[in-house]
Structures are given as structure tokens and as C-alpha cells.
N, C-alpha and C positions, 0 to 999 in steps of 0.2 A: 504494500500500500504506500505509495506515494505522500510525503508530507505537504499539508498546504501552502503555501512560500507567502508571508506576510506581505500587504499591501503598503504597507505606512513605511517599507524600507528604513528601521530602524530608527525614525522619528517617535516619539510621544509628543502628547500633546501637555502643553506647559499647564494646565490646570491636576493633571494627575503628577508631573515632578512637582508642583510646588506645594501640594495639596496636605503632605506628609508636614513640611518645614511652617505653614501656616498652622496647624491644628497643634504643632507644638510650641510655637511663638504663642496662640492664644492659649491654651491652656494654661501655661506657666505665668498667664497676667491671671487667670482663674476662669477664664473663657471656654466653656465645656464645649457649647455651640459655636462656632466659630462664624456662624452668619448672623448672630448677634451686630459682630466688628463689622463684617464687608457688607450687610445690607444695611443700617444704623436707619437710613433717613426713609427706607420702605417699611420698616418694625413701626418707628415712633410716628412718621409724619414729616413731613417736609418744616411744617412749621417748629415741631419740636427740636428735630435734629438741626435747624439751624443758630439752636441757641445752648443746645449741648450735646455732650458727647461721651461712651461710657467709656469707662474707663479701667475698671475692675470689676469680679464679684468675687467676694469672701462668703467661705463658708465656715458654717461655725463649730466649736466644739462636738459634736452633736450631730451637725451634718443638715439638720433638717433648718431650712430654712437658708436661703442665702443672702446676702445683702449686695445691692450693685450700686454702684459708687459710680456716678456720673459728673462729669467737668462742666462748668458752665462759667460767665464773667460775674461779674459782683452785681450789675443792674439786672439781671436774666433772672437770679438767684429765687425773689420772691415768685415771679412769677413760675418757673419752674415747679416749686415748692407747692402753688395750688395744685398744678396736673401728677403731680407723683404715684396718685393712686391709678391714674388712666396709663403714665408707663409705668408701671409695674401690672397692669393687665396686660399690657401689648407687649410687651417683653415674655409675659408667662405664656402667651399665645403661641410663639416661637419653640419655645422649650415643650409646651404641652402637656405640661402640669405646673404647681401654683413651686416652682422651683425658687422666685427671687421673691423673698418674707418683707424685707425693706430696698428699700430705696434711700444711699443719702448720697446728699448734693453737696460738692467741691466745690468753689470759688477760687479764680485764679484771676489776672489781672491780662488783658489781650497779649499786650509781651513781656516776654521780661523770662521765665524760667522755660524749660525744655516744652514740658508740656501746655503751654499757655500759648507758646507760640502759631502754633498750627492755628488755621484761620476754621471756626466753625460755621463759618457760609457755603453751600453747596450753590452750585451754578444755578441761580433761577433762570428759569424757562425764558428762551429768548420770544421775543414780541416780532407779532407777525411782519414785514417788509410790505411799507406802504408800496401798491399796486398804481400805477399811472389809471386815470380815467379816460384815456383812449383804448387803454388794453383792455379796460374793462365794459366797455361800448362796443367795441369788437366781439373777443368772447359769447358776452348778451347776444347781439345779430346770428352770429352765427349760429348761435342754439337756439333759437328764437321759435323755429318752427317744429320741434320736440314736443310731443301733445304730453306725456308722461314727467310729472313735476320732480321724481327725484332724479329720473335719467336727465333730465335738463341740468336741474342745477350739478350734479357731475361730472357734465361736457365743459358747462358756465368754469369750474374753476380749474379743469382741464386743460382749455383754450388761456386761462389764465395763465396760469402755469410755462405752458410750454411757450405764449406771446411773451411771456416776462422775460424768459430765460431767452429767447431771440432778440431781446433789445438791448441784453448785457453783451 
């Protein structure tokens, strides 16, 4: 019987080499889950994850209960501090059982120490690329005579689309 000769030619793919070196970097912070770290701003929210960031979880003598230790600036603090109860459900969501007991919050200054320095802004959504109103008179006409209103407006920004990109 003939062996089957590998198609990847000796390549892996960089998510299964690094996969090993990342679950022991997070564990050793107390990171069981390690999608905790790399998804942070899809667990909490966009708005949450942009004013902190976790940082540890300890666990206790005991085992039962953990606590997660989240960075935030000094003006973020109070606020933070009302939502603790909503991430610590959405953190426990992740894990999928009630894994983190508390929640406390860190205050650090934007820079100054190692950990303060990284910026807690994640890229907000960029805003749509104002359209010329001839490309969009155009567009319009052309689909004009589509009796079917979502196949229209589909073509509408279609024609947009593709007229935008021809007058760059």
C-alpha cells in the first residue's frame, strides 16, 4: 500500500506553531482560556474593551472561584466599576460556567509604566467615503427600471460602487 505524500509540503500553518507558545504565555498570566486575551473586545463589547483590558485571573486557595483583574485609566475607573457584574457574566459566558467569582479593577495612568502604556483604543469603524452626487444620479438611472425594490437598490449601490472606484 502506497503512502499518501502530504499536500502542505512541509509547511504548517502559523496558528497551530504558535498555538502551543500562546496557551503557555497565557496561562502562566492565569489565562486558562486563552480567547479571553485575543478576543477581549468581542467577550466584553467594543465599548467596554475600549476602556479596559484584562489583565490576570487568580485563583484562590481553594480553587473555587477566581478573580480577574482588569487595567483601566483612573477617569474609566468609576465607571467600569458600575458594569463589573455584566463583565463578569460575559467573561463567565466564555469559560461556561460561573469560573471568575470577582472582578477587581486596576488603575494605571495612560503612560508612564510597562503596562499602562499600550493604548486601550481598538480601531473604531471607519465612516462611510462620501459618494459624488453624479455617481449617485447615474447609479439611480441606471437601475431605474428594476420593478423588484431590493434587486434595485442592490444594483443602486452596485453601480455605486464600481462608478466610485472608476473615478479614482
Amino acid at each position: 500500500m502506497q503512502r499518501r505524500r502530504s499536500s502542505t509540503r512541509g509547511f504548517k500553518r502559523t496558528a497551530t506553531l504558535l498555538n502551543g507558545q500562546i496557551r503557555r504565555a497565557g496561562e502562566s498570566r492565569g489565562f486558562a482560556v486563552s480567547r479571553l486575551l485575543t478576543h477581549w473586545a468581542e467577550i466584553v463589547g467594543q465599548d467596554m474593551a475600549a476602556i479596559a483590558r484584562p489583565v490576570n485571573v487568580g485563583y484562590g486557595k481553594g480553587g473555587i472561584g477566581a478573580t480577574l483583574t482588569v487595567l483601566t485609566t483612573g477617569p474609566q475607573a468609576p465607571m467600569l466599576e458600575m458594569q463589573k457584574e455584566q463583565l463578569r457574566s460575559k467573561v463567565n459566558a466564555v469559560y461556561g460556567y460561573n469560573a471568575i467569582s470577582r472582578v477587581r479593577i486596576t488603575q494605571t495612568a495612560p503612560t508612564g509604566f510597562a503596562e499602562g502604556q499600550a493604548s486601550f483604543d481598538h480601531k473604531p469603524k471607519s465612516a462611510k467615503p462620501k459618494i459624488d452626487p453624479e455617481i449617485e444620479a447615474e447609479a439611480d438611472r441606471t437601475a431605474r427600471d428594476v420593478h423588484d425594490g431590493e434587486l434595485r437598490a442592490a444594483l443602486e449601490r452596485l453601480g455605486r460602487n464600481v462608478l466610485s472606484k472608476q473615478k479614482r
